[in-house]
N, C-alpha and C positions, 0 to 999 in steps of 0.2 A: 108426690109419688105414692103409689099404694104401696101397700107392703111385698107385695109377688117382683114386682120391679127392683125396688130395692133387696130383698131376696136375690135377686139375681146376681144386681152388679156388686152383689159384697161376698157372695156366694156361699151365703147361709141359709138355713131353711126356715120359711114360715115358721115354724114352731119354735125355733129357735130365738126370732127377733121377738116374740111374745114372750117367751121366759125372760129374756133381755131386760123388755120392757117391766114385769110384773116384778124381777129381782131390784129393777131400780137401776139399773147400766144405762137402761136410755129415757127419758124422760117419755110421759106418756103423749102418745101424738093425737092428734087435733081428729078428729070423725070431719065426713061429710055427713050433708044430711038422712045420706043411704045407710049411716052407719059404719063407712069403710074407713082404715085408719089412712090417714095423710100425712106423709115423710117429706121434711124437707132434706135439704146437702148437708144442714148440720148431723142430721140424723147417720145418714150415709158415711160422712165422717169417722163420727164416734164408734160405729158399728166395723170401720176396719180396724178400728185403733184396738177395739177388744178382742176383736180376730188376733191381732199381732202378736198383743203383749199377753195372750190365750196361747199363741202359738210359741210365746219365751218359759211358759211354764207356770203361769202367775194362774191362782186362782182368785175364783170372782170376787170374792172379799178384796183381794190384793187391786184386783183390777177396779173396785169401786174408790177406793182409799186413790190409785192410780188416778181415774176423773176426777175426784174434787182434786184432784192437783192441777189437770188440764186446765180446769175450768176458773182457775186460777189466774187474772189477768197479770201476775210476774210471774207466775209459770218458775217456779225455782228448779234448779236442776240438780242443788245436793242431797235432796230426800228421796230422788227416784233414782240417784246414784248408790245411795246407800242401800234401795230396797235391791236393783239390780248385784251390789255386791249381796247382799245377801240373797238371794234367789242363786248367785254364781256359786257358793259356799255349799247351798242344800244340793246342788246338782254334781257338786263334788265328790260331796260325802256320798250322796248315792252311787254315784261312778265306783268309788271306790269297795260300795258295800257288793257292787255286782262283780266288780274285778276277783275280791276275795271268795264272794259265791259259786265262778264260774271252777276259780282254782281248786274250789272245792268239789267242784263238779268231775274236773279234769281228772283229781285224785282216788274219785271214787270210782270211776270207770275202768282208771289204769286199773284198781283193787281188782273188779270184775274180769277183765281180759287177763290179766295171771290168773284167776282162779279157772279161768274156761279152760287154760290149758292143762288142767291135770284131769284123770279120769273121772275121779267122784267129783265136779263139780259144786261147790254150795256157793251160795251169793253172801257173800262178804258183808253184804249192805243190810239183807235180811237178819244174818247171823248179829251183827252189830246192834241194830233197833231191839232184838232179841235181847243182849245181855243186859245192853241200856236200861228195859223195860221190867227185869229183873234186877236190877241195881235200885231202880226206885221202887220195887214197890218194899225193898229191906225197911 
């Protein structure tokens, strides 16, 4: 298969399956004589598999560590258990870093909407960056 083919059915972009190839995800494929590159099923394979575990959060490094596992004829399943809990671990701690963000978010706004309701207005948040900015340069 050419590459625009395979591009399709894995539904990635040409430029994509060359980075793939050039990072080392997929093994470099065979030319015809015209020069065009030539995909076989394994190729197609590997290329959803890095879609997937791309679409769990793993970066390419992870995802390369990930195929020499594949390509592992015992294929073990405690090491990609342990990467998965760990990948579960870092998206935790993010979750949690955007939950206390948001709350931060939430408190600063309420700050704003009391202060809109008096006449002289000042933004709370301004004023704050302000004193901050003055604390450090003591």
């Amino acid at each position: 298969m050419q590459i625009g083919i395979v591009a399709r059915k894995v539904g990635l972009s040409v430029d994509a399956i060359r980075f793939y190839e050039r990072y080392g995800l997929l093994p470099r494929a065979a030319r015809t004589p015209g020069g065009f590159r030539q995909y076989g099923e394994n190729a197609v394979e590997t290329l959803a598999f890095v879609r997937r575990v791309q679409g769990l959060g793993f970066k390419l490094s992870e995802i390369r560590a990930l195929l020499r596992l594949r390509g592992n004829h015992l294929q073990p399943c405690a090491p990609v258990r342990r990467r998965l809990e760990e990948k579960l671990a870092d998206v935790q701690r993010k979750v949690a870093d955007l939950q206390k963000l948001e709350h931060e978010l939430h408190m600063a706004l309420r700050s704003c909407n009391r202060e809109l309701l008096k006449r002289s207005a000042r933004c709370p948040i301004l004023n704050e960056a302000r004193k901050n900015k003055g604390e450090d340069c003591k």
